[in-house]
Each structure stands twice: as structure tokens, then as C-alpha cells.
matplotlib code that plots the C-alpha trace (Angstrom):
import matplotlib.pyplot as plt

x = [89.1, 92.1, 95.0, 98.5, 102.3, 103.0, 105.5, 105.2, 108.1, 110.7, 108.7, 107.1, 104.2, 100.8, 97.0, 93.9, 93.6, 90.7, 89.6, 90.3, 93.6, 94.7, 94.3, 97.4, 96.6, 99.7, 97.1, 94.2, 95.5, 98.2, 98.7, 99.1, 101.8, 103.7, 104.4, 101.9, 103.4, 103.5, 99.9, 99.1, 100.7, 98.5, 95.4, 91.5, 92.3, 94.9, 92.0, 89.0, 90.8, 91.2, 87.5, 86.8, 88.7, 87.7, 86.2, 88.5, 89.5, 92.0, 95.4, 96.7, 95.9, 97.2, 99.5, 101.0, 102.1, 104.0, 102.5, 105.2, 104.5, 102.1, 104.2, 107.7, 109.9, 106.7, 107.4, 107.3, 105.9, 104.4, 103.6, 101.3, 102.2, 99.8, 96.9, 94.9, 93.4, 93.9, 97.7, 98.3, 97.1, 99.1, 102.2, 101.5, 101.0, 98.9, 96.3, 98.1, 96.7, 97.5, 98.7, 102.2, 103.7, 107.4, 108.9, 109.4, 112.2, 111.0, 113.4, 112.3, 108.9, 108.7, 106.2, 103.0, 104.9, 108.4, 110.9, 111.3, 114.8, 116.1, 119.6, 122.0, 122.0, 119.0, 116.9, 113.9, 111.9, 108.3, 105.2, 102.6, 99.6, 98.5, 95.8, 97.8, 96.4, 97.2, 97.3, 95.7, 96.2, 98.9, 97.4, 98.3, 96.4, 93.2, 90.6, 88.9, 85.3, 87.8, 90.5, 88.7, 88.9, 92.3, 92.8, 93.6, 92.4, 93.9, 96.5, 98.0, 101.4, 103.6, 104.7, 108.0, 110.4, 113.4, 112.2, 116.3, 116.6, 113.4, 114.5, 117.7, 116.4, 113.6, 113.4, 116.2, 115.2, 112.0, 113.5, 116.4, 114.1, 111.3, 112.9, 115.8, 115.5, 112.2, 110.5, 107.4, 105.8, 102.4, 99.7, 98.7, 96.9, 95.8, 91.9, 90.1, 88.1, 84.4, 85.4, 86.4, 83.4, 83.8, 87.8, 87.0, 85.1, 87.6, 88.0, 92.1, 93.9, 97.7, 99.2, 102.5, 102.7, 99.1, 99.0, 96.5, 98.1, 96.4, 92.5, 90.9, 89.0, 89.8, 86.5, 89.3, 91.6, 91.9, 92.2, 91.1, 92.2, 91.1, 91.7, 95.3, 95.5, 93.8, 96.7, 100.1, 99.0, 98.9, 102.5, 103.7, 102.4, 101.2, 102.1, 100.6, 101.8, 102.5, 101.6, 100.1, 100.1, 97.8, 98.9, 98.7, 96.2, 96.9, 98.9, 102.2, 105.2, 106.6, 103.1, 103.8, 104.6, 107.3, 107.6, 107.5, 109.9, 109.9, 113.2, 114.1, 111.8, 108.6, 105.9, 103.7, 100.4, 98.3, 94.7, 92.4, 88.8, 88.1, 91.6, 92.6, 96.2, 100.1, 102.3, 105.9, 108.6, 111.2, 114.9, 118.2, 119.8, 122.1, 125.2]
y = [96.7, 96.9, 96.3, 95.3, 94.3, 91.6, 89.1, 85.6, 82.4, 85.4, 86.4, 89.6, 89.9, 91.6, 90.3, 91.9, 92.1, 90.7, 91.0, 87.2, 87.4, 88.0, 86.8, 86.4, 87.4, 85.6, 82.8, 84.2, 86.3, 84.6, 87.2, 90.2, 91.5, 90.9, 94.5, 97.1, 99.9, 97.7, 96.7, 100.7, 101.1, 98.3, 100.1, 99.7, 96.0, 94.7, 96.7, 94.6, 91.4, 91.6, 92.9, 89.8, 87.6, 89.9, 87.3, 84.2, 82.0, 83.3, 82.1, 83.5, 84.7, 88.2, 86.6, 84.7, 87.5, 90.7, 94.0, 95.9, 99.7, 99.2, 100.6, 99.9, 102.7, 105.2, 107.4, 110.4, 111.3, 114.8, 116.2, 119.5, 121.6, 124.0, 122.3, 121.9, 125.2, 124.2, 123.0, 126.4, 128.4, 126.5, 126.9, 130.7, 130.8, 132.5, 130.3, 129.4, 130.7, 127.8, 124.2, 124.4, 121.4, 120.0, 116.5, 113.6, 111.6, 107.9, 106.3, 107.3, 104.9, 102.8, 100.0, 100.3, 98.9, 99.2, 100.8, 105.0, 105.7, 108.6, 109.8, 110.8, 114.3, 115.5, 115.6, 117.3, 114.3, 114.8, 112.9, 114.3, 111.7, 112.6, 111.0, 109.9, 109.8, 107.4, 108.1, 105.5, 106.6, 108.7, 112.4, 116.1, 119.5, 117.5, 119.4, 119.4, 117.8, 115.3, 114.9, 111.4, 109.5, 109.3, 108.0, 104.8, 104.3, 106.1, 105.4, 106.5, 108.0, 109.4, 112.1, 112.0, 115.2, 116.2, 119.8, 121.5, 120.3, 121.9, 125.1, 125.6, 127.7, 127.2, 125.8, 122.6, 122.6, 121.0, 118.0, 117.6, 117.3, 115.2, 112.7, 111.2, 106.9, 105.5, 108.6, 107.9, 105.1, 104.2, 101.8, 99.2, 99.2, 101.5, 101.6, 101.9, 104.8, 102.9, 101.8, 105.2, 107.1, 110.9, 111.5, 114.7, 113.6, 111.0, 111.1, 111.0, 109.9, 110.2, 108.4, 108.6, 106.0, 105.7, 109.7, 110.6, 114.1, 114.6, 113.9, 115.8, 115.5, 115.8, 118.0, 120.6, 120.9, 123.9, 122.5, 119.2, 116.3, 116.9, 120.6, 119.5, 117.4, 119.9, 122.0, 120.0, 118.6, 122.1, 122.2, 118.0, 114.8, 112.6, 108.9, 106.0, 105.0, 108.3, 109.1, 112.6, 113.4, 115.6, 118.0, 117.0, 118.2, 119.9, 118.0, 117.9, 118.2, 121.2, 123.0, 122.4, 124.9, 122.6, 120.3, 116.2, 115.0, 111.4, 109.5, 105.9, 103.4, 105.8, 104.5, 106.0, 104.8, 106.8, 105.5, 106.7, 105.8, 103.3, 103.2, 101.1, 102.3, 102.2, 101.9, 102.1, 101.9, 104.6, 103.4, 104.8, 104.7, 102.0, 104.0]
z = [89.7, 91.5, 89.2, 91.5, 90.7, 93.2, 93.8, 94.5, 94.7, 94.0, 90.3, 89.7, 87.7, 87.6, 88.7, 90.1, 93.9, 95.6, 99.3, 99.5, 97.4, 93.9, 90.4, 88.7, 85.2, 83.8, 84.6, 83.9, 80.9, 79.8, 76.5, 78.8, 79.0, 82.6, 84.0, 84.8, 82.2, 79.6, 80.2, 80.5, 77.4, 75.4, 75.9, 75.8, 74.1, 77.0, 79.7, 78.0, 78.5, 82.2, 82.3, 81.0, 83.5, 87.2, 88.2, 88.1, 90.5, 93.1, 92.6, 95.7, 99.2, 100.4, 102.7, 99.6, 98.0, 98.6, 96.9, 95.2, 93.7, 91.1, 88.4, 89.2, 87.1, 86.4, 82.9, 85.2, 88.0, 87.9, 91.4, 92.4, 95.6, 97.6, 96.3, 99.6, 100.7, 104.5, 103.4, 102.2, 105.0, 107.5, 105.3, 105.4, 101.1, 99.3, 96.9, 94.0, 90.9, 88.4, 89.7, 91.0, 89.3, 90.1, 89.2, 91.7, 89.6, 88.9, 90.8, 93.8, 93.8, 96.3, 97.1, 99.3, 102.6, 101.7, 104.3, 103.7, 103.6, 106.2, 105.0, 106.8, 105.2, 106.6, 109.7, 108.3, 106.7, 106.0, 104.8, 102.5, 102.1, 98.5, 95.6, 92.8, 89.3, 87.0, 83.3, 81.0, 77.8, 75.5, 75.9, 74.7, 75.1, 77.3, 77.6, 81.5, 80.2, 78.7, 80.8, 83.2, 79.3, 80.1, 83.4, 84.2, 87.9, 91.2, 94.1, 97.0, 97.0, 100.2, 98.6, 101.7, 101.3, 102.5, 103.5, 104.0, 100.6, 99.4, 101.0, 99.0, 96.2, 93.3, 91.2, 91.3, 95.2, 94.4, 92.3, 94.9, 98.4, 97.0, 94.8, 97.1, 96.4, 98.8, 98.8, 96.8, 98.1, 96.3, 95.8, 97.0, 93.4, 90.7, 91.4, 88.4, 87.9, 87.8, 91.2, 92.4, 91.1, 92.1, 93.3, 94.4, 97.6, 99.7, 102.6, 103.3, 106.3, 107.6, 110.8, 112.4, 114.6, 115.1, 115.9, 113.4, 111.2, 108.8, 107.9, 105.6, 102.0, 98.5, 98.6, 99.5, 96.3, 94.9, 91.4, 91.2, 89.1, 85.9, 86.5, 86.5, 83.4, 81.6, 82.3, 82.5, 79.0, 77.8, 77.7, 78.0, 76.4, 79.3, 78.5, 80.2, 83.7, 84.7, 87.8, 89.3, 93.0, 93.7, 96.3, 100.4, 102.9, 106.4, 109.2, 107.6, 110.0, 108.5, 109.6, 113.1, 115.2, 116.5, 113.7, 114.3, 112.0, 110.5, 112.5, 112.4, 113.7, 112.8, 110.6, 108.6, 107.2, 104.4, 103.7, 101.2, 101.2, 98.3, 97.6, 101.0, 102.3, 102.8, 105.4, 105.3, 108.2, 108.3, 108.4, 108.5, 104.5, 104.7, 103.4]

ax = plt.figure().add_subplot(projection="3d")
ax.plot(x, y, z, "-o")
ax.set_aspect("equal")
plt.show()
């Protein structure tokens, strides 16, 4: 299934997305609750019921609706770096030996084809097309032959950094030139993991203005997802709705030799394979 937050005659609410449209499970479901986390957070009972209603009528057509981030203020948003073995040659790194995780602050989500804000306090804006996991279910100390019980489904997330800001020293850098407001886009829906099958073999895809920049696999982690639950449970509880990017592949800007920088008027599109894409316009912050 693909589970989406939409909105509709100015009210925001949850449905499953269809090719032809989307079923509004306020509808369909009428018990559900009406925002994705709070569905999350109701579990394998509040999951069976919209199992039971995938196939409904459509209530809406795609160009009815507008697709807002699947999970509008995520509990945390958890984020790995150097995890593409391609990304970290072209960075100059050596492999990481455990995932290198940093936090993207929650109010930085953005929706699947929302504007990316460039501020004016930078000039160094990058992209980082990245899998996102979604957590399903309350979790501590996962073990790895475990760790897919508590997923959710999968998205998409523009993992956009400020890379001056990154630069200014570890490890408050990290938090301060990836989490500016607009700069994690995701979506356009949290895939479920039956649709998804294996998430280690998808075929990823990152555009600049049609200029393809990155296409790769995520046959090329270096740990893969449930690597990485396995090991930020170890030390954090994992509550539903939060959402892991997994680490970007090669073709980011700051691998350039003379880096393309995101400016005004640029657009961006990520597309995952099964997961569809995003595409967000780049605009100056209105200050």
C-alpha cells in the first residue's frame, strides 16, 4: 500500500494513494485516526483496518488533492552519512566502520513537491537523494534478523544540506547544516514494506533540472537498513513515525570538482524505484 497525508477543500487528512487517485480513509475508515503518526502509533489493529478497506472506491483523483509530507512533525528524524561506498570515495573518506548517525530536526520536513528554502546565509546548498525508513512500531535493542518487524513501509527524503554549515566543526555542525526549515522533503507516501519487497536493491535517481546527478543502487550501502536499526536501537528507543535516511549515493554537488550548487529557480527531483518520486523547486527564504 501506499499510505499518504493529503489535502483536499483546505482539510488535511490521511488515505491510500492509488494510480487513479486516493482513498480517503476518513471515508473509508471512519475510526482511524486522521494524521499519519497517530495512525503509526495505533499499531497492527489501525494497519489491519485499512488492509481491509485498499480496495475502496476512489474518493479523489490526483489532481484533486495536494500530497503533503507523509508524516507532518516526524518524532525524529535519524539520518546516516557516508553510507554509499561510491559517496565516500568521491568525498575522499575512508569506510565508516559503524553507521555514522546525526539528527535532522523535525521541523525541517517538508512535503514531496514543496518549495526548498535557499537562505540567505549560505551559498553552498546541496541535495542528497536518500531511502528513508519508516518505523512502524515502538522498538529498543532490535536485533538485525528482526529489525524489518518493525518497519512501517519506505519513502523518499532530500536529505538538502547547507554544506558551510556542515563544515563548522563536529559534532553541532551536522544538526546546524542539515536541519534548516524545508530541508527534508519526503514522500510522496510511506510504501509499505510487502510492496517494497527487498530495499536493498532500488534503483535511485537524482535530477537537477533534468541533469541527471546521481543514479545508483541501494545494492551499494555499506550497512543496509536493518543493519542500521539494529544499531541506533542499541543505544535509543525508536518510536513510530520516525523516519531513517539512509545515507546518499555519488553525484552530490559537494563531489564535484567544481561543485553545482542548488540556487533559486533550480529544481530537483528524487525518484526511487517502487517508491515513485519528489520534486521540489528551490526558492529564495522569504526573510
Amino acid at each position: 500500500m501506499r499510505l499518504v497525508t493529503f489535502r483536499q477543500n483546505g482539510k488535511t487528512r490521511i488515505g491510500i494513494q492509488k494510480h487513479e487517485g486516493v482513498i480517503d480513509l476518513s471515508i473509508a475508515a471512519p475510526s482511524l485516526p486522521k494524521n499519519m503518526l497517530s495512525f503509526l502509533q495505533a499499531g497492527t489493529s489501525a494497519m489491519k483496518v485499512v488492509q481491509a478497506v485498499e480496495n475502496s472506491n476512489i474518493h479523489f483523483s490526483m489532481d484533486d488533492v495536494r500530497l503533503q509530507c507523509p508524516i507532518t512533525i516526524p518524532p525524529m528524524i535519524l539520518a546516516i552519512g557516508l553510507n554509499y561506498r561510491l559517496h565516500a570515495e568521491e568525498t575522499g573518506s575512508n569506510l565508516p566502520k559503524v553507521p555514522l548517525v546525526f539528527t535532522k530536526q523535525q521541523t525541517c520536513a517538508n512535503g514531496p513537491f514543496d518549495d526548498i528554502y535557499a537562505p540567505p546565509e549560505s551559498a553552498l546548498l546541496d541535495y542528497e537523494g536518500e531511502l528513508g525508513i519508516v518505523i512502524g512500531k515502538k522498538c529498543r535493542r532490535v536485533k538485525k534478523a528482526d529489525a524489518e518487524d518493525y518497519i512501517a513501509g519506505y519513502c523518499i527524503v532530500n536529505d538538502v544540506s547547507l554544506r558551510d554549515w556542515q563544515a563548522r566543526g563536529a559534532p553541532a555542525s551536522f544538526t546546524m547544516g542539515k536541519s534548516w526549515d524545508t530541508h527534508g522533503p519526503m514522500g510522496p507516501a510511506i510504501v509499505t514494506k510487502n510492496e517494497v519487497g527487498d530495499p536493498h536493491q532500488l534503483n535511485l535517481k537524482t535530477w537537477v533540472n533534468g541533469e541527471l546527478r546521481q543514479n545508483s543502487s541501494t545494492n551499494d550501502l555499506i550497512f543496509n537498513c536493518f543493519d542500521i536499526i539494529e544499531f541506533i536501537s542499541t543505544a535509543l528507543t525508536l518510536q513510530p513515525g520516525t523516519v531513517i535516511p539512509t545515507g546518499t549515493p555519488s553525484g552530490v554537488a559537494a563531489g564535484m570538482e567544481t561543485p553545482a550548487w542548488l540556487t533559486p529557480g533550480d529544481i530537483v527531483k528524487v525518484e526511487i524505484e517502487k517508491l515513485g518520486f519528489i520534486e521540489n523547486k528551490v526558492v529564495a527564504e522569504p526573510i
